[in-house]
VEXDREN-2710 file (C-alpha; in Angstrom, 1 decimal):
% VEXDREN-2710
k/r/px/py/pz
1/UNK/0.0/0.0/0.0
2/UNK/1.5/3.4/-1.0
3/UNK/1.8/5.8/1.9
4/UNK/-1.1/8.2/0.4
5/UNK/-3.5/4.9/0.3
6/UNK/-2.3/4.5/4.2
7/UNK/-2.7/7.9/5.3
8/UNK/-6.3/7.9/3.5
9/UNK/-7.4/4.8/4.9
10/UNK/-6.2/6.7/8.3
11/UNK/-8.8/9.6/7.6
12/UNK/-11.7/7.3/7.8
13/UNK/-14.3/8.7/9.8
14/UNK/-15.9/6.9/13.1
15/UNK/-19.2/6.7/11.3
16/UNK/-17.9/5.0/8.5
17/UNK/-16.8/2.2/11.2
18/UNK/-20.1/2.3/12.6
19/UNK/-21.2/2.2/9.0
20/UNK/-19.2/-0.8/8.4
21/UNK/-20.0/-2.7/11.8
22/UNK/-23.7/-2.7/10.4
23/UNK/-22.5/-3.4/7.2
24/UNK/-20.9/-7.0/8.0
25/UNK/-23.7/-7.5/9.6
26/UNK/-26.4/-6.9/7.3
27/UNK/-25.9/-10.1/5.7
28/UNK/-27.4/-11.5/8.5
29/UNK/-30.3/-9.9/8.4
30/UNK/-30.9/-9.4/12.2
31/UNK/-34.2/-8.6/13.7
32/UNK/-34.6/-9.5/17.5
33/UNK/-37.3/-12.4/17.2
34/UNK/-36.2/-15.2/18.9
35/UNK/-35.7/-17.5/16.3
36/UNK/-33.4/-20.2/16.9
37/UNK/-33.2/-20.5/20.5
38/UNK/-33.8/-24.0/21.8
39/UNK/-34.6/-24.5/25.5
40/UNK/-32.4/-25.9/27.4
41/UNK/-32.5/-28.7/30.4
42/UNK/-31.5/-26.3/33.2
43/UNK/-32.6/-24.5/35.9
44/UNK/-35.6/-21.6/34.3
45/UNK/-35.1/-18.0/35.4
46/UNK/-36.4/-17.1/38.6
47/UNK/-39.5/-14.9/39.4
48/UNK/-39.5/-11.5/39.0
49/UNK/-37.7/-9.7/41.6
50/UNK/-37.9/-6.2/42.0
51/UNK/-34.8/-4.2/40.1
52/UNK/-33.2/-7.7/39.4
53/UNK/-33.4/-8.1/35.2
54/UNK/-34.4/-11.2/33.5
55/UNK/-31.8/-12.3/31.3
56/UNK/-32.3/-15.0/28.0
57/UNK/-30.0/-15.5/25.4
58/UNK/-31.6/-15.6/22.0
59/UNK/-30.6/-15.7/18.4
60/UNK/-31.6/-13.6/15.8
61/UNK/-32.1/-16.4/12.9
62/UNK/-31.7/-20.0/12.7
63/UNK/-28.9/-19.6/10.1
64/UNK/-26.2/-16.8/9.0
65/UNK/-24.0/-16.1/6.1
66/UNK/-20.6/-15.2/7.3
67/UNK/-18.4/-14.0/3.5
68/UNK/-14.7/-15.0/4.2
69/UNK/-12.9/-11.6/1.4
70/UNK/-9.8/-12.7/-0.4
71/UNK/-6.9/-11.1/1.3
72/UNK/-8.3/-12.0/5.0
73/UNK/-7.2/-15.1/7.1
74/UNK/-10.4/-15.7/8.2
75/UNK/-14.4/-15.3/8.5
76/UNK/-15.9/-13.3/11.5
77/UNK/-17.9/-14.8/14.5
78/UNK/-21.0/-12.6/14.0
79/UNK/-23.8/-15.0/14.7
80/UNK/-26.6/-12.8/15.9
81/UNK/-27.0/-14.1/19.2
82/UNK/-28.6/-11.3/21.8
83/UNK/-29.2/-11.3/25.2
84/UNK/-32.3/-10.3/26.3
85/UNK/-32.9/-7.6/29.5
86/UNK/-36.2/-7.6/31.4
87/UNK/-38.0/-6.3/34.5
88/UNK/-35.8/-4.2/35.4
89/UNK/-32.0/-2.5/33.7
90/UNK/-29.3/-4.8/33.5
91/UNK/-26.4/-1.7/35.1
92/UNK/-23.0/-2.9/36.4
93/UNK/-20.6/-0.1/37.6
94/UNK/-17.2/-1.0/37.1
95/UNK/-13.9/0.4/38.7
96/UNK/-10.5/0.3/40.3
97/UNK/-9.5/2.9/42.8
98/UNK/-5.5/2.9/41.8
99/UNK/-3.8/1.3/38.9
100/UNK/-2.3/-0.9/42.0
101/UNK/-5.4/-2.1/42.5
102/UNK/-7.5/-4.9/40.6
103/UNK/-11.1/-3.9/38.7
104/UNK/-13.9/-4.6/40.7
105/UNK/-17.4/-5.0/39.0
106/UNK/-20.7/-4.0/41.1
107/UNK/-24.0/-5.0/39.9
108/UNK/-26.2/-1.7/40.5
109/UNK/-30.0/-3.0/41.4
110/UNK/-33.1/-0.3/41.4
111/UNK/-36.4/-1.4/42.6
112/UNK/-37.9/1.9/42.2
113/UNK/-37.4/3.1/46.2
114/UNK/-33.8/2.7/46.6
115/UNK/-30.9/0.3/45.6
116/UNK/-28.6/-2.0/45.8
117/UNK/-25.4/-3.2/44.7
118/UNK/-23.6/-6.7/44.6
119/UNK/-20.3/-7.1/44.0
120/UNK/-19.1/-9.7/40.9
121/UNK/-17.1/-12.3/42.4
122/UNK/-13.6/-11.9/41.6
123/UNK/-11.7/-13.3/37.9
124/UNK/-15.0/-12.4/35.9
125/UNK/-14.2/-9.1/35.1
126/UNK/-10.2/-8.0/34.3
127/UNK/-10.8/-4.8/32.3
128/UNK/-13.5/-2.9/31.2
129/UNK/-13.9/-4.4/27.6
130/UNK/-17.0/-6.5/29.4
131/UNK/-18.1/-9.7/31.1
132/UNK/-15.1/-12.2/30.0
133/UNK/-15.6/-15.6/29.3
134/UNK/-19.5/-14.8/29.1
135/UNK/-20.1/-17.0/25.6
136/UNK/-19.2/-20.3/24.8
137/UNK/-19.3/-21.1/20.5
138/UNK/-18.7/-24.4/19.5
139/UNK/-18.3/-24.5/15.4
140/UNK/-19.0/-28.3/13.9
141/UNK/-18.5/-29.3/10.3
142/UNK/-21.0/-31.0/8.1
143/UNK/-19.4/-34.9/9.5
144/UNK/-20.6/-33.1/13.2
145/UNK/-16.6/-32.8/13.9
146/UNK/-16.1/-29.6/16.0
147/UNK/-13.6/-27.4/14.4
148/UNK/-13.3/-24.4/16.5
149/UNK/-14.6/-23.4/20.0
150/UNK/-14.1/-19.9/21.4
151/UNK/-15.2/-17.6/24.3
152/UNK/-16.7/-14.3/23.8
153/UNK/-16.2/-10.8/26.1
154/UNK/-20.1/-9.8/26.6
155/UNK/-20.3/-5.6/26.7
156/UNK/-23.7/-5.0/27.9
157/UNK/-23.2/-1.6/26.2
158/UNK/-23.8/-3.1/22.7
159/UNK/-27.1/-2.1/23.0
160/UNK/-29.0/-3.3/19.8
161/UNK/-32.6/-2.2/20.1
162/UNK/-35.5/-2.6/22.2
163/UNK/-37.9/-6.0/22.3
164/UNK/-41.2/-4.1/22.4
165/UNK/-42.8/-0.6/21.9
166/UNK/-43.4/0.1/25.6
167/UNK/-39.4/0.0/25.8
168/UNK/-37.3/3.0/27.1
169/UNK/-37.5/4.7/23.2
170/UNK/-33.2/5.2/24.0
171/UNK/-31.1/4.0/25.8
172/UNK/-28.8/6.3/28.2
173/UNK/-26.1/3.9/28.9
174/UNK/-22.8/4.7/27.1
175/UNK/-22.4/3.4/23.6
176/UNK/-19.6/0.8/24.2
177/UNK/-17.0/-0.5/26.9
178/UNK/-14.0/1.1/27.0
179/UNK/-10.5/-0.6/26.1
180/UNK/-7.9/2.1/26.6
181/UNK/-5.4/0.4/29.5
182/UNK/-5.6/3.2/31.8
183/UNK/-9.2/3.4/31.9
184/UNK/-10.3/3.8/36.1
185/UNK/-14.5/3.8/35.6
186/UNK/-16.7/2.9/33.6
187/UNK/-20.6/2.0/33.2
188/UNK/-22.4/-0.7/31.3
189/UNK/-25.7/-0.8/31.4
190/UNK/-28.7/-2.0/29.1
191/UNK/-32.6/-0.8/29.4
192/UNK/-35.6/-2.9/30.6
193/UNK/-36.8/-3.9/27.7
194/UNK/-34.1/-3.8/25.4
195/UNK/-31.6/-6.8/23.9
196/UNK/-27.8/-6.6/23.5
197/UNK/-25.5/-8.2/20.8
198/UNK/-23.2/-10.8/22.0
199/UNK/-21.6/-12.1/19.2
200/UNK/-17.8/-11.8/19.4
201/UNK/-16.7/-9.9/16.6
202/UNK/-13.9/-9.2/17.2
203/UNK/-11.8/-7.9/13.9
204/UNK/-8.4/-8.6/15.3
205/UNK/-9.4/-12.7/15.7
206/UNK/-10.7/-13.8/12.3
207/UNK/-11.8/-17.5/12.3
208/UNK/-10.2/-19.7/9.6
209/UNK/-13.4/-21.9/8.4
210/UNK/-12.9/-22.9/4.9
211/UNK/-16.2/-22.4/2.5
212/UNK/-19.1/-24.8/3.7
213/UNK/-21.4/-25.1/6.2
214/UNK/-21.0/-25.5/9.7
215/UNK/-23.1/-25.5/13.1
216/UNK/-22.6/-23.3/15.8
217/UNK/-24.3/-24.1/18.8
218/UNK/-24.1/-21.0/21.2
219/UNK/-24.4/-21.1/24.9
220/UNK/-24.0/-18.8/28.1
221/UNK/-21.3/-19.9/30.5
222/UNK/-22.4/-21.2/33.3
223/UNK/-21.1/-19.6/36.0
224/UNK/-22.9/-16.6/34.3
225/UNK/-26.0/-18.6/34.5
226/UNK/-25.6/-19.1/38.1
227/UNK/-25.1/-16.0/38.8
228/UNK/-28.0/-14.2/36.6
229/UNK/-30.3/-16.9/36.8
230/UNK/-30.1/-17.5/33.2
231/UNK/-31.7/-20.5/31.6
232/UNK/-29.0/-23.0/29.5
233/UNK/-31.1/-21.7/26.2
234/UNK/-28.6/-23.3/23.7
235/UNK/-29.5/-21.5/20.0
236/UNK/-28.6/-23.8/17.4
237/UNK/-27.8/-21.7/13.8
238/UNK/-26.4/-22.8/10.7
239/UNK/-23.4/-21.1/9.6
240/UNK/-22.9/-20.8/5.7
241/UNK/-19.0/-19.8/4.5
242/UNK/-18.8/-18.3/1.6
243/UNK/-15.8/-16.9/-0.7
244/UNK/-16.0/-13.6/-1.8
245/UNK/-13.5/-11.7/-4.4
246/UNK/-13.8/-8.1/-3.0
247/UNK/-10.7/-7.4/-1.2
248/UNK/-12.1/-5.0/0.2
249/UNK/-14.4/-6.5/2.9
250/UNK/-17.4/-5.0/2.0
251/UNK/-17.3/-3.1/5.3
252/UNK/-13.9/-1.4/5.2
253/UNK/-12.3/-4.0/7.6
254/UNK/-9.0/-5.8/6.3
255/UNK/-6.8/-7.9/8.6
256/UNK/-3.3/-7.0/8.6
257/UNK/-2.3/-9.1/5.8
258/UNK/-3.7/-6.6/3.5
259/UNK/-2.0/-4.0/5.2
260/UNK/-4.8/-1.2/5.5
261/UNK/-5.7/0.4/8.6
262/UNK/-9.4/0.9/9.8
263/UNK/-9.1/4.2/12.0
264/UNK/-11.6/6.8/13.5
265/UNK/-12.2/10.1/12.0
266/UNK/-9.3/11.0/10.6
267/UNK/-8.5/11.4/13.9
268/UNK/-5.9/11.2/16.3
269/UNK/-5.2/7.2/15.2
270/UNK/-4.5/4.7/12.8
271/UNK/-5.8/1.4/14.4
272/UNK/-4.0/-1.8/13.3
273/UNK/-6.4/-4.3/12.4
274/UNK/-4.1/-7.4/13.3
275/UNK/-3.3/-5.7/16.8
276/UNK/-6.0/-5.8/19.4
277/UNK/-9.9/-4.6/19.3
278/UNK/-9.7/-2.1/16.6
279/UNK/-5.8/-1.7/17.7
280/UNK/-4.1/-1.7/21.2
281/UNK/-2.7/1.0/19.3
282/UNK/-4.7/3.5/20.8
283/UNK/-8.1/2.9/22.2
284/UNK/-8.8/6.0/21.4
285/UNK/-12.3/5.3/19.5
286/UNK/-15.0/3.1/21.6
287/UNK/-15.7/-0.1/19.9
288/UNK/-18.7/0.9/17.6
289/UNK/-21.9/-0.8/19.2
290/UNK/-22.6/-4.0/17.5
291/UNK/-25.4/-3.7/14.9
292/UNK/-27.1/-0.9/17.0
293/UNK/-30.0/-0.1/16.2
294/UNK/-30.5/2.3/18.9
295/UNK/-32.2/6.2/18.9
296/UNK/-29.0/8.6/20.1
297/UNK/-29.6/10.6/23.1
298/UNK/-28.5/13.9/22.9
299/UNK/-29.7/16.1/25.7
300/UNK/-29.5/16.0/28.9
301/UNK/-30.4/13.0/31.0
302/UNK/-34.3/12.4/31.8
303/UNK/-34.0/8.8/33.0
304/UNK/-33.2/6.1/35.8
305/UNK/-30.1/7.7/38.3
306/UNK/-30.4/11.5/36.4
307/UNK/-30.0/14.2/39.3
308/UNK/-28.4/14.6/42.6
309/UNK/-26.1/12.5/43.2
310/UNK/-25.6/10.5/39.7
311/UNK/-23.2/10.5/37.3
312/UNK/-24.8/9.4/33.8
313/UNK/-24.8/13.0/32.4
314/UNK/-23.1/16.0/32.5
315/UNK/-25.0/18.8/34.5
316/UNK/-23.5/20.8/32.2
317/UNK/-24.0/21.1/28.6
318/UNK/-22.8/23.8/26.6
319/UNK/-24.1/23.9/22.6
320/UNK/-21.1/22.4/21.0
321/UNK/-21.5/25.1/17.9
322/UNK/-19.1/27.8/19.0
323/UNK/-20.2/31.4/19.9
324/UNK/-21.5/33.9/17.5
325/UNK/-19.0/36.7/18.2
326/UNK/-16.3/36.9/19.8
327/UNK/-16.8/37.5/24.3
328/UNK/-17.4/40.9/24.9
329/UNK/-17.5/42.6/28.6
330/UNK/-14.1/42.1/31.5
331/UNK/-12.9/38.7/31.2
332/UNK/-12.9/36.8/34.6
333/UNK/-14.5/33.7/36.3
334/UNK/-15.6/34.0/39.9
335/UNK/-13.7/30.9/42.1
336/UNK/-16.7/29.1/42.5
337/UNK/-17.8/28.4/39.2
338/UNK/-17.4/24.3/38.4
339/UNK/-14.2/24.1/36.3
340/UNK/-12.3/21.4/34.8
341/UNK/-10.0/19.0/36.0
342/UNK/-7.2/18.1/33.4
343/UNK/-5.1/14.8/33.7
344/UNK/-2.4/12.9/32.5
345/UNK/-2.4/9.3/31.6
346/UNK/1.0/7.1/31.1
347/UNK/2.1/6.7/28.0
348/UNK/1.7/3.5/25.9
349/UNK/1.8/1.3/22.6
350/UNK/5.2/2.8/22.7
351/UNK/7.7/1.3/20.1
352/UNK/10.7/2.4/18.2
353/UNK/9.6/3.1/14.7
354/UNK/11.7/4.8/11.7
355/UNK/9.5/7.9/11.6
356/UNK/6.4/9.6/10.3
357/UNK/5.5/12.0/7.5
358/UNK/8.0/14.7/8.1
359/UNK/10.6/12.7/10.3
360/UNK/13.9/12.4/9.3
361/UNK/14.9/9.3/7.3
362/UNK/17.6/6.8/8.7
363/UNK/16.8/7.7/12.4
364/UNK/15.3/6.3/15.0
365/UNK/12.3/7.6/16.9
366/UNK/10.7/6.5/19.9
367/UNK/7.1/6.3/19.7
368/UNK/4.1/6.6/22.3
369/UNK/-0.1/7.4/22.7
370/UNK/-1.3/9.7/25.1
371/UNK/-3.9/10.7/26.6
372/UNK/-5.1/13.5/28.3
373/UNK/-8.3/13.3/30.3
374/UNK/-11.3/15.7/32.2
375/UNK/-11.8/14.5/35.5
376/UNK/-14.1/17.2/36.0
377/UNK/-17.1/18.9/37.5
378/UNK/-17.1/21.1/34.8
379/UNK/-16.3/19.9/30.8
380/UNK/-13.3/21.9/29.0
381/UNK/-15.1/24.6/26.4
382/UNK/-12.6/26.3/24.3
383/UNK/-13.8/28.5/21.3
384/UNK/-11.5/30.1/18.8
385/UNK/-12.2/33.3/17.1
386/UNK/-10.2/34.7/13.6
387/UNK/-10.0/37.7/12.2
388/UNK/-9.9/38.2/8.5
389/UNK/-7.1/37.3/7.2
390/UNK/-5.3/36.0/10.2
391/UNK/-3.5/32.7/9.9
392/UNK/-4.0/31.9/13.9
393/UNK/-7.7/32.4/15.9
394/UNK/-7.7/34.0/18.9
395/UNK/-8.9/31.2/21.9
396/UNK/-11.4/32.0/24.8
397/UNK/-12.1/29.1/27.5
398/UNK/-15.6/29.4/28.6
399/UNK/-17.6/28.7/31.8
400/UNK/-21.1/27.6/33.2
401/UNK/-22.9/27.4/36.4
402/UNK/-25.0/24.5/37.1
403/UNK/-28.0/25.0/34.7
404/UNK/-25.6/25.4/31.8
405/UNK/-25.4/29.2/31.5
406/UNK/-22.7/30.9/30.6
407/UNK/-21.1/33.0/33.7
408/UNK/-17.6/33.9/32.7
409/UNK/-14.8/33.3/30.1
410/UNK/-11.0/33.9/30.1
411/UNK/-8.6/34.6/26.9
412/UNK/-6.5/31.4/27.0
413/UNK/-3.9/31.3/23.8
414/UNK/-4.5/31.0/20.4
415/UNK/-5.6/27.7/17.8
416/UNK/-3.5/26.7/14.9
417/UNK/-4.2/25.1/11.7
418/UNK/-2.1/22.2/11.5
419/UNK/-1.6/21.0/7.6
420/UNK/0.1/17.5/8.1
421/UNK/-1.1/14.3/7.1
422/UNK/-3.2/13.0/9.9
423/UNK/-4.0/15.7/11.3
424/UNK/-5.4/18.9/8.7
425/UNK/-7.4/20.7/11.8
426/UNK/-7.4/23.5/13.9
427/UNK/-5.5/22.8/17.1
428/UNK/-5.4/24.1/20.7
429/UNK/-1.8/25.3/22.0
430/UNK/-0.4/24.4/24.8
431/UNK/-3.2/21.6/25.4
432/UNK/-0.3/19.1/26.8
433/UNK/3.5/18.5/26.0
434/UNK/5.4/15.8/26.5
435/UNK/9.4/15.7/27.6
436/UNK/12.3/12.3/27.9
437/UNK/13.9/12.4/30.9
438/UNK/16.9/11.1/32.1
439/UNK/16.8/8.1/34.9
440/UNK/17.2/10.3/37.7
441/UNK/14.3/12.7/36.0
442/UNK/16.4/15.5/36.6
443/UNK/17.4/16.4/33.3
444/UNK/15.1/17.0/30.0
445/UNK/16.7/15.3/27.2
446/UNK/14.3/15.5/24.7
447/UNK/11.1/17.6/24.7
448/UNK/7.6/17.7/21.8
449/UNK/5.0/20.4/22.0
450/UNK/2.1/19.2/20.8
451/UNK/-0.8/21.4/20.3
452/UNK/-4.0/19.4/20.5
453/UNK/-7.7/19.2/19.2
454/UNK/-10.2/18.4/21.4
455/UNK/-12.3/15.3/21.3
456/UNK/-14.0/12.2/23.6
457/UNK/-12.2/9.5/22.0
458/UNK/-11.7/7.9/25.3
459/UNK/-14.2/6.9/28.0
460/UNK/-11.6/7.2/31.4
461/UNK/-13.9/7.1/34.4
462/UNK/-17.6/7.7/33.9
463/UNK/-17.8/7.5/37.7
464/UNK/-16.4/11.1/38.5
465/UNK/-19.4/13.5/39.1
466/UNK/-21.2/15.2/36.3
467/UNK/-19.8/12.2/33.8
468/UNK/-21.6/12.6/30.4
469/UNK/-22.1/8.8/29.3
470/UNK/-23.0/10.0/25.8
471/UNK/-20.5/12.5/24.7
472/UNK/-21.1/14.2/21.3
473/UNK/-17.5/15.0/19.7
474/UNK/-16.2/11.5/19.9
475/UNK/-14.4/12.0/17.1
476/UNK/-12.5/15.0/14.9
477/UNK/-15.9/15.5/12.2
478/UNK/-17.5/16.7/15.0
479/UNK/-15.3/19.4/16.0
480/UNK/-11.9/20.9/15.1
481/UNK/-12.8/22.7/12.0
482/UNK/-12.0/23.1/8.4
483/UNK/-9.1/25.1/6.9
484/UNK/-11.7/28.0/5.9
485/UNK/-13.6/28.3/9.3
486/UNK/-14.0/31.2/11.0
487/UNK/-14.4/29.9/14.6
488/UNK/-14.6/26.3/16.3
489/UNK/-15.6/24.9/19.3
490/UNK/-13.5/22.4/21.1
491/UNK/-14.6/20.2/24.1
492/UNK/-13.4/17.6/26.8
493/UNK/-16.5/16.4/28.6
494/UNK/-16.5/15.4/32.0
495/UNK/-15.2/11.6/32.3
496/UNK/-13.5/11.6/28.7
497/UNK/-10.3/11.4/27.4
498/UNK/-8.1/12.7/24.0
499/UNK/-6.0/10.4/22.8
500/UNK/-3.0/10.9/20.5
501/UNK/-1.7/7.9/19.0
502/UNK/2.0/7.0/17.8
503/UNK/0.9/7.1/14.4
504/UNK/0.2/10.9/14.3
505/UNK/2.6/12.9/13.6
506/UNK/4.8/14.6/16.6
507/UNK/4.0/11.5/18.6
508/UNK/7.8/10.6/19.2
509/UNK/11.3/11.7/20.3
510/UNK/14.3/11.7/17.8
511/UNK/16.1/8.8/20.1
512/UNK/19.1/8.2/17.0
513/UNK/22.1/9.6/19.5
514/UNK/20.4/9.0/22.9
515/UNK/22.9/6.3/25.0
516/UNK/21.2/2.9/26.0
517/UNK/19.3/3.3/29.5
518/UNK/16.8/4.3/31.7
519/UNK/14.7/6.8/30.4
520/UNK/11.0/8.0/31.6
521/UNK/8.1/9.3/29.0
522/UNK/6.6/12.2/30.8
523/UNK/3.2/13.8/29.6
524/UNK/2.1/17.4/31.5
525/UNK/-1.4/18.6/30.8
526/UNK/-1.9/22.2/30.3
527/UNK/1.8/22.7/30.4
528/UNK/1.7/26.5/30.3
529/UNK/-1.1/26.6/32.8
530/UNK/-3.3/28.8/30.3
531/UNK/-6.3/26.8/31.1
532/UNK/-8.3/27.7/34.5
533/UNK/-8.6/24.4/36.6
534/UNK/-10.1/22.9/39.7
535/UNK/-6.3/21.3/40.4
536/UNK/-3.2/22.0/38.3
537/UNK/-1.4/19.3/40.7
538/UNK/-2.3/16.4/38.8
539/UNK/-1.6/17.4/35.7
540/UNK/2.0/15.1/34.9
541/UNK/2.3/11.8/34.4
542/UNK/5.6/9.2/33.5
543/UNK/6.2/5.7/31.9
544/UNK/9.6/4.2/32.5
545/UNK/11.2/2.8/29.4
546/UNK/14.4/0.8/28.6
547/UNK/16.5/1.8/25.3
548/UNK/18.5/-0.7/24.0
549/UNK/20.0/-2.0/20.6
550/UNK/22.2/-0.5/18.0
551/UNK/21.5/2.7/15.8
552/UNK/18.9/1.9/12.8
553/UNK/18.2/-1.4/15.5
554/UNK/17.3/0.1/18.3
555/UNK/15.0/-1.9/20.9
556/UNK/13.0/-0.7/23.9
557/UNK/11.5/-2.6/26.7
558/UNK/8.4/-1.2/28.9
559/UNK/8.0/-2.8/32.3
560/UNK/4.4/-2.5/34.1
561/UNK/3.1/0.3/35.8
562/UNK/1.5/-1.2/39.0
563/UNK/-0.7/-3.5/37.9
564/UNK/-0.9/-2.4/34.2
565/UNK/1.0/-4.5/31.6
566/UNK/0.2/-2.1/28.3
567/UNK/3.8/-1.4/26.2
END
């Protein structure tokens, strides 16, 4: 692939991955009937219980087409099967207080006077991709020889559509689990009424099945089904392989043997498809929601949990279109207006590479993601203003009380149009920087200014107060501007994080006449200290790395931080 074919396959936009998540499985032809699910010998679900959900697992159709494109190693698990939420929300709130300490899941139970919580034993839930080892698929062949078995990560996020027109009409719950390593809190949650996919797709793990047909016989571990009260429904669906001649996938998806890269938005990554879910290179765009079929909530929260007290929506919710005009009247912001709270997370996916577009051939850069997140009350508004003719805008943060009025703004710096490949948007200066330093961190030996624009990519902790669950500017088509505008609105919404991956340009230090050592990655938020905070003193964070190697082979080695294992 030529490097202009990489960089555009690098623009794509989130919705065309959304686009192409529904594509591959439109073939399917999914509508939530309950087709194919054949009762099992087990132990029925219990009675209703006030604010405890009745789950089922269901399938979708008795048989699927799954079309194996020349170029990929395999076919795609997508098998339609659902799992069905009733009587009452099926909510888990998920967190770890310190990257030294494990994730702990807590089942959140409403009866409609007050609730409860129950804590998921311990080994169910690692990360916050989901509910591991939730699925059991067992492929046969047409002799009845099983071929392939697998497990599947359930994300009760992938919220698929409701069962019945009495339903919640949307669902408030975020959009997908997060799978960014640093991630502290999250929420996963689907409505009474509503069922979830559970098929693992997962476009890192193609299945190798020949063309034929096969069996798949579909089942819900059963230490989930002990603990849910799920009945052992076992849906039984035919599985057709077929050969297909478009390279291309028909939904934009290519394992890494093609060498494309599916990415979000022309945004801040390039995701490689043989890495992990849609990378690990950068989780920077949530998984897309598995054949959703969902209405979008965009306003503020009227639901289960919304008010005093709750986290699943931002109390604050400025218009993301930016101001008319320029602020007029005495800048200022009284001290107790809700603010922001900007953090740093460790770097990661860091590797030595031989450069991007603009590096200097025949050296040897050391490459990183980072993240820089809003902890809150208050999400990050930044509007930039230009003037006729001016090549820079001028930038104005904004604030807001409570009810989402505007009660103060300060002049903060200037935006930027950045022209390179991967980028082509107007930036924010001074958003973070990042700096090498030596073992002893005493000494800077090698420093990048990035200037940044703003966008959720990242769901970090949807616990912190005044979360938004459902963030609009997820990616960079809903925000940053073209090369023509006149003013842009930028925001970081409570809970969310922007993440730069090593694929973008600037993500790297020149490393070709650093000595083998100890070195430490260290990424400062709000460097300059232009933006108005709740808490400037959390604004740095370091990842210790390990050069090794000769020049043009230069190795690096990234041990854990705490508990974390993400390189």
């Amino acid at each position: 692939m030529t490097s202009q074919e990489q960089h555009s396959s690098r623009r794509s936009t989130r919705s065309h991955l959304q686009r192409s998540a529904l594509a591959a499985g439109a073939v399917l032809a999914v509508v939530v009937t309950g087709a194919g699910a054949v009762p099992g010998t087990g132990a029925q679900a219990a009675e209703a219980v006030p604010g405890k959900p009745k789950l089922k697992l269901i399938a979708a159709s008795n048989s699927v087409t799954l079309d194996r494109y020349e170029g990929n190693s395999g076919v795609y698990l997508d098998l339609g099967t659902y799992v069905t939420v009733d009587d009452a929300p099926l909510e888990f709130k998920v967190t770890r207080k310190s990257y030294k300490d494990p994730v702990v899941a807590r089942q959140i139970l409403r009866d409609g006077t007050g609730t409860r919580t129950k804590t998921l034993p311990a080994g169910l839930v690692k990360d916050f991709s989901g509910l591991q080892g939730f699925l059991n698929v067992s492929i046969t062949d047409a002799s009845g020889k099983e071929v392939t078995t697998s497990e599947g990560t359930f994300c009760p996020n992938n919220a698929s559509g409701r069962l019945r027109p009495d339903a919640p009409a949307t669902s408030h719950y975020p959009e997908s689990c997060p799978t960014n390593p640093w991630t502290l809190g999250s929420v996963w949650g689907t409505e009474k009424g509503w069922a979830s996919n559970s098929s693992t797709v997962d476009y890192d793990k193609p299945v190798d099945l020949p063309a034929g047909e096969y069996t798949a016989k579909v089942s819900v571990a059963k230490k989930y089904r002990d603990l849910f009260d799920i009945p052992d429904d076992q849906p039984i669906i035919k599985v057709t392989v077929r050969e297909n001649s478009d390279e291309g996938g028909g939904a934009g998806l290519k394992t890494s043997a093609s060498g494309a890269r599916a990415h979000h938005s022309g945004g801040h990554d390039a995701h490689a498809a043989g890495a992990s879910h849609y990378g690990p290179r950068g989780a920077d765009e949530p998984t897309p929601p598995a054949l959703s079929h969902a209405l979008e909530d965009r306003g503020l929260a009227h639901h289960l949990g919304d008010g005093t007290g709750h986290t699943d929506g931002s109390r604050i919710a400025p218009a993301l279109t930016p101001a008319a005009k320029r602020p007029t009247g005495r800048a200022g912001v009284a001290a107790s207006v809700p603010k922001p709270d900007l953090r740093s997370l460790p770097a990661w996916d860091i590797a030595v590479t031989d450069g991007e577009d603009g590096d200097v051939p025949g050296k040897d850069y050391l490459a990183f993601s980072a993240n820089v997140w809003n902890a809150g009350p208050a999400p990050l508004v930044v509007d930039g203003f230009r003037s006729p003719g001016k090549e820079v805008m001028d930038a104005y943060q904004y604030f807001y009380d409570a009810d989402g009025k505007q009660v103060g703004y300060t002049p903060t710096g200037t935006m930027e149009w950045d022209p390179r490949i991967g980028h082509e948007h107007w930036h924010f200066t001074d958003f973070a920087s990042y700096r090498l330093l030596s073992e002893d961190q005493t000494k800077e030996v090698r420093s990048g200014k990035e200037a940044f624009c703003l966008a959720n990519t990242d769901a970090v902790d949807y616990t912190v107060k005044n979360a938004n669950w459902k963030p609009y500017n997820t990616d960079l088509s809903t925000a940053c501007g073209q090369q023509n505008s006149i003013s842009v609105r930028e925001v970081l919404d409570v809970g969310s994080g922007d993440t730069y991956t090593q694929y973008r340009p600037g993500q790297s230090f020149d490393i070709t006449d650093l000595p083998n050592g100890t070195y430490y990655i260290q990424v400062i938020a709000n460097p300059e200290k232009r933006l108005q905070e709740t808490n400037t003193d959390n604004n740095v964070a370091l990842r210790k790395v390990v050069l090794a190697g000769e020049p043009g082979a230069r190795t690096v080695t990234v041990p854990p931080h705490d508990l974390v294992d993400a390189p």
